[in-house]
C-alpha positions in Angstrom: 8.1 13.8 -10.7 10.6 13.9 -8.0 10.8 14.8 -4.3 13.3 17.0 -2.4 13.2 15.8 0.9 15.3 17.6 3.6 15.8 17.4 7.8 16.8 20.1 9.5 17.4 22.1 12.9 15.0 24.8 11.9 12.7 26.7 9.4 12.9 30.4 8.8 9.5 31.4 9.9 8.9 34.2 7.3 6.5 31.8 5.9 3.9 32.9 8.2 4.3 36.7 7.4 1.4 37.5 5.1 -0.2 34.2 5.2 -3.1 33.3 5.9 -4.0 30.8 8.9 -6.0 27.8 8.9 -6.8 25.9 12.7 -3.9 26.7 14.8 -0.9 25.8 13.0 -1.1 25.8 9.2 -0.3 28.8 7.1 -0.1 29.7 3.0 -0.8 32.2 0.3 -3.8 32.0 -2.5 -2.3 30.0 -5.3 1.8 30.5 -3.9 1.8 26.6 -3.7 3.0 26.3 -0.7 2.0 25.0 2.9 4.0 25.7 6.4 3.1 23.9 9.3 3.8 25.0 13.3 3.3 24.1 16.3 4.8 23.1 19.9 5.2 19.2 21.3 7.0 19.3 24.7 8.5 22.5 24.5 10.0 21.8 20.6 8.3 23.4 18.1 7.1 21.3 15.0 7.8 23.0 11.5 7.0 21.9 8.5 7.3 23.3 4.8 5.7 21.7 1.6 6.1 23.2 -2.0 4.8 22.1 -5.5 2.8 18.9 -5.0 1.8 18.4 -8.7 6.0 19.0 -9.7 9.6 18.7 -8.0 8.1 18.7 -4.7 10.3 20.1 -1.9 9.9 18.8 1.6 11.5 20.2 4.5 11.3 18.6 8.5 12.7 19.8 11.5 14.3 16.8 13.5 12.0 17.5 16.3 9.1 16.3 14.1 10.7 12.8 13.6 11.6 13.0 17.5 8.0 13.2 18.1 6.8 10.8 15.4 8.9 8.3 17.6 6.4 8.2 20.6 3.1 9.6 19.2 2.7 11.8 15.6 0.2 14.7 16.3 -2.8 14.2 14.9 -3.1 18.0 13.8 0.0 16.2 11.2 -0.3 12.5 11.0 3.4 11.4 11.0 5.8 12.0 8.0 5.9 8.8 6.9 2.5 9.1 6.2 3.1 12.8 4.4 6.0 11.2 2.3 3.1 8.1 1.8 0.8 10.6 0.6 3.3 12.7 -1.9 4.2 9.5 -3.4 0.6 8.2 -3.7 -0.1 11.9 -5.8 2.9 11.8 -8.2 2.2 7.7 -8.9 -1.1 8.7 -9.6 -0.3 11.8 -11.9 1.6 9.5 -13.8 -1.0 7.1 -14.5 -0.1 4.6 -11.5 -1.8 3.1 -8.5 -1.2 1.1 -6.1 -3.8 -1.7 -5.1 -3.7 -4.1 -2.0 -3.1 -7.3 -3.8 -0.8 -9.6 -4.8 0.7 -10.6 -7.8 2.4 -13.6 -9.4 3.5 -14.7 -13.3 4.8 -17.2 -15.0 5.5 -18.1 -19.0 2.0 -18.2 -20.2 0.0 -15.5 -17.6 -0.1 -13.0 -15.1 -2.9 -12.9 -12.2 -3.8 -10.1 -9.6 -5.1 -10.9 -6.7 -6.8 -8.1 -4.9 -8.3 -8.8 -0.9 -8.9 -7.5 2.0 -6.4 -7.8 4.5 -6.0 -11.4 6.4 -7.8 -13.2 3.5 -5.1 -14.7 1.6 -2.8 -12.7 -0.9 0.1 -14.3 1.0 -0.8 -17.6 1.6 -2.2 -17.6 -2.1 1.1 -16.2 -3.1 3.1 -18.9 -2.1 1.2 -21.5 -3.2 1.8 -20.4 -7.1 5.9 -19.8 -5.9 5.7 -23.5 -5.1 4.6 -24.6 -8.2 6.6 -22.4 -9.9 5.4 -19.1 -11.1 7.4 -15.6 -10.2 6.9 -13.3 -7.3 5.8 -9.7 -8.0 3.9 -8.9 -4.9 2.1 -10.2 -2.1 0.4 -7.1 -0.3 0.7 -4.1 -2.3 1.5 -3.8 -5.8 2.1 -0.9 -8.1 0.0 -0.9 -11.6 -0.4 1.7 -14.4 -3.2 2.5 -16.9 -1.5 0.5 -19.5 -2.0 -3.1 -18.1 0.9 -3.7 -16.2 2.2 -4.7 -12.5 5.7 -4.0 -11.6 7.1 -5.6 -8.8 6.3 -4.3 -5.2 8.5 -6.9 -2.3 6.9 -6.3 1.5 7.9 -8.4 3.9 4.0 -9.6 5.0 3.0 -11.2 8.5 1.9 -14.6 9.3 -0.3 -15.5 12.1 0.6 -18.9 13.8 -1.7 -21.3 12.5 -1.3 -20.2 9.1 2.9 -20.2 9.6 2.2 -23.8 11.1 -0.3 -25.1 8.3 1.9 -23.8 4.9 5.4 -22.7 6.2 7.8 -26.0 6.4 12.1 -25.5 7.1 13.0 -26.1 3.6 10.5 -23.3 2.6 12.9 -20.5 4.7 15.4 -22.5 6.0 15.6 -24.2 9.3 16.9 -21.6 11.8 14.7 -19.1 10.2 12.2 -21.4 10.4 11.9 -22.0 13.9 13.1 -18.7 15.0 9.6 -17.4 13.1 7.6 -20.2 14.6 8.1 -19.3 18.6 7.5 -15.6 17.9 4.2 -16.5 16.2 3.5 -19.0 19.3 4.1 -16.6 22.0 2.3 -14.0 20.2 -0.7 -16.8 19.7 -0.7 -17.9 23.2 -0.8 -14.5 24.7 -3.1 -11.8 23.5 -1.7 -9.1 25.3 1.9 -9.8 24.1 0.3 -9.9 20.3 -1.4 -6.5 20.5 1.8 -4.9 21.1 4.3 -6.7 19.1 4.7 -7.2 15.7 3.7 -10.7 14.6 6.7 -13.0 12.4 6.5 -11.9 9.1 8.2 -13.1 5.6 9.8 -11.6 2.6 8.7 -14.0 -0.1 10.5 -12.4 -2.9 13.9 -13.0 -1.0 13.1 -16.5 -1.2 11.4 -17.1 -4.5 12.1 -15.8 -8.1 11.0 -12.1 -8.8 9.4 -10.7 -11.9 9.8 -7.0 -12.5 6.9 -6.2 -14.3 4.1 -8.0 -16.5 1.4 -7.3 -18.5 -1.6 -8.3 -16.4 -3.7 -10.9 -18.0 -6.5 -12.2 -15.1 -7.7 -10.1 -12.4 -9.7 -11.7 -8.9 -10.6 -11.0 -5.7 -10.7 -13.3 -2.8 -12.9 -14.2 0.0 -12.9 -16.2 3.0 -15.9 -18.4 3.0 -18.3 -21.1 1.1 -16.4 -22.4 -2.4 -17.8 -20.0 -5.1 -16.9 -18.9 -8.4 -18.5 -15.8 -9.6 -17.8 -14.0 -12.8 -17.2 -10.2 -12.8 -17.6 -7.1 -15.0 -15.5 -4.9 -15.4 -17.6 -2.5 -13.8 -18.2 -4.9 -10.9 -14.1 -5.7 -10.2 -13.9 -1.7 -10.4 -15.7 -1.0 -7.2 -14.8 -4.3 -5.6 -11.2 -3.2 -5.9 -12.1 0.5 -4.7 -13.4 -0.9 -1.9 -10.6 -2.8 -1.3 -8.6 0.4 -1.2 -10.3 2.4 0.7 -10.4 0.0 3.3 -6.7 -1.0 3.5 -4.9 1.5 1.9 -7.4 4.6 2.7 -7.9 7.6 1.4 -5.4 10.6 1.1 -6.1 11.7 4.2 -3.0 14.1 5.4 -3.9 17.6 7.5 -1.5 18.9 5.0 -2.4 18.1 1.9 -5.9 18.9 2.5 -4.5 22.5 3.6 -2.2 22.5 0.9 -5.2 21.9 -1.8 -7.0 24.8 -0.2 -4.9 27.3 -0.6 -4.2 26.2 -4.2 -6.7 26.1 -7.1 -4.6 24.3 -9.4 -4.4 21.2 -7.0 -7.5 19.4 -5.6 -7.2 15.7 -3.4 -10.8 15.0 -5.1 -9.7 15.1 -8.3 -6.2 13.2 -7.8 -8.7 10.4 -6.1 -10.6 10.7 -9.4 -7.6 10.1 -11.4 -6.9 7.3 -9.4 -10.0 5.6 -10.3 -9.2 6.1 -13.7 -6.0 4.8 -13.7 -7.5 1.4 -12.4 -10.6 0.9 -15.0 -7.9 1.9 -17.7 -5.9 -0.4 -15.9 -8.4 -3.1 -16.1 -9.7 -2.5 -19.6 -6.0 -3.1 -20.6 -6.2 -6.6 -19.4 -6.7 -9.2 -21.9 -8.2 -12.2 -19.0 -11.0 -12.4 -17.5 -12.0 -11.3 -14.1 -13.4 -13.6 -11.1 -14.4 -12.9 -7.4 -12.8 -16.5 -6.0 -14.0 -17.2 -2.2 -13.0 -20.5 -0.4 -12.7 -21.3 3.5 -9.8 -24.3 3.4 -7.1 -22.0 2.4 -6.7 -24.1 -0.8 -6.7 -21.2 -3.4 -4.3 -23.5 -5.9 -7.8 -25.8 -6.4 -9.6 -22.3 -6.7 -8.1 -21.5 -9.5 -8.1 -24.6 -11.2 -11.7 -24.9 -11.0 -11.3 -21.9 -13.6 -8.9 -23.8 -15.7 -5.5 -21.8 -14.9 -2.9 -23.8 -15.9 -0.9 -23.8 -12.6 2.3 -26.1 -13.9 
């Protein structure tokens, strides 16, 4: 599935001619398989046309919409980043791909998943099996299919201060980089206004470490910030712990025109691609020949985790 995506100056507004209207600014035809968007920001008038979501989707954008995405997107639209987010989300998922928030690392012997909420430790556990060795696939968000398999996903992911201070060392990123990294994340740590509004330092780890670009999955966990415990999983169990995990950081597909899109159209329905979705990831996980764990510590030390399960780090 492919995407035509186009800017322009304007859209023909015969689109709207025998259409039917839905709120104030979205218009389509029973089963046409299409959706127009309209409106006004500031005296420039928002257009945009969607067109075969479940095939060669065509995209079209006046400039005015990215424009206005620059200062504030609409909340009648959401911005189009997070329409292109959502297209791509739908054609991954039609062809039996998902992403997951997790991270992702391999070497000769294995391949382990680690799914988490944000802030608990898919970078910091991420670079701890780099340094002894193992491949970078992903840190944050990784795409997986229903066959078993991770394919390499590379984000840069931020750091907070204490974290940079407590694993990060010069020879890790270099020196300048290093330090240039270190008094962003302490200006942004010392002052809370300054952090809200900035972006904190952030890494690339698969510019600095060896890259895999894909692997059968063999272990799937999830990680937790708090007392040492190791806690077997079902599959059934790592399902909705992972679902969870998804809905919380990644959310749901959730764009004013998609929804309006699937309304108009029988043939495509958000609720069923959602339900794919979760099939993709038990088919996903019943493809994996490891076991599965739900790993929590509160020193940081996921490397000791995971050898408490016998993972053969070196």
């Amino acid at each position: 599935m492919k995407m035509k995506f186009e800017v322009v100056k304007t859209i023909d507004s015969d689109y709207k001619q025998g259409s039917s209207r839905l709120d104030f600014w979205f218009y389509g035809r029973q089963n046409e398989d299409f959706i127009y968007f309209e409106d006004v920001f500031f005296g420039l008038k928002n257009q945009i046309y969607l067109k075969n979501l479940l095939g060669e989707t065509e995209l079209k954008v006046t400039k005015s919409c990215l424009w206005l995405d620059k200062f504030y997107p609409p909340r009648s639209r959401q911005s189009i980043q997070n329409l292109i987010g959502s297209i791509d989300r739908i054609h991954q998922i039609q062809k039996g791909n998902l992403y997951v928030h997790a991270a992702c690392v391999s070497n000769d012997d294995m391949t382990i998943l680690i799914a988490a909420y944000p802030n608990v430790g898919k970078t910091l556990s991420t670079l701890q099996f780099l340094k002894e060795g193992w491949k970078y696939i992903s840190d944050d968000t990784v795409l997986i299919n229903n066959k078993g398999y991770a394919f390499l996903s590379a984000f840069p992911s931020a750091i907070g201060y204490e974290d940079f201070l407590r694993f990060i060392k010069p020879s890790d990123i270099g020196q300048w980089k290093f330090y240039r990294k270190l008094i962003k994340a302490k200006i942004n740590h010392l002052n809370k206004a300054i952090e809200r509004v900035t972006k904190p330092p952030t890494l690339k780890l698969a510019d600095l470490y060896p890259t895999k670009a894909s692997a059968k999955v063999d272990m799937v966990v999830t990680v937790e910030i708090g007392p040492r415990k190791i806690k077997k999983l079902s599959l059934s169990e790592l399902t909705e712990k992972i679902t969870n995990i998804n809905s919380y950081s990644l959310g749901r597909i959730n764009n004013p025109l998609i929804w309006a899109y699937s309304y108009f159209n029988d043939n495509f329905s958000v609720n069923k691609i959602e339900n794919n979705e979760k099939t993709n990831l038990i088919r996903f996980l019943e493809n994996c020949s490891g076991e599965f764990y739900s790993l929590t510590c509160n020193d940081w030390n996921w490397i000791k985790v995971f050898k408490e399960i016998d993972i053969r780090i070196q």
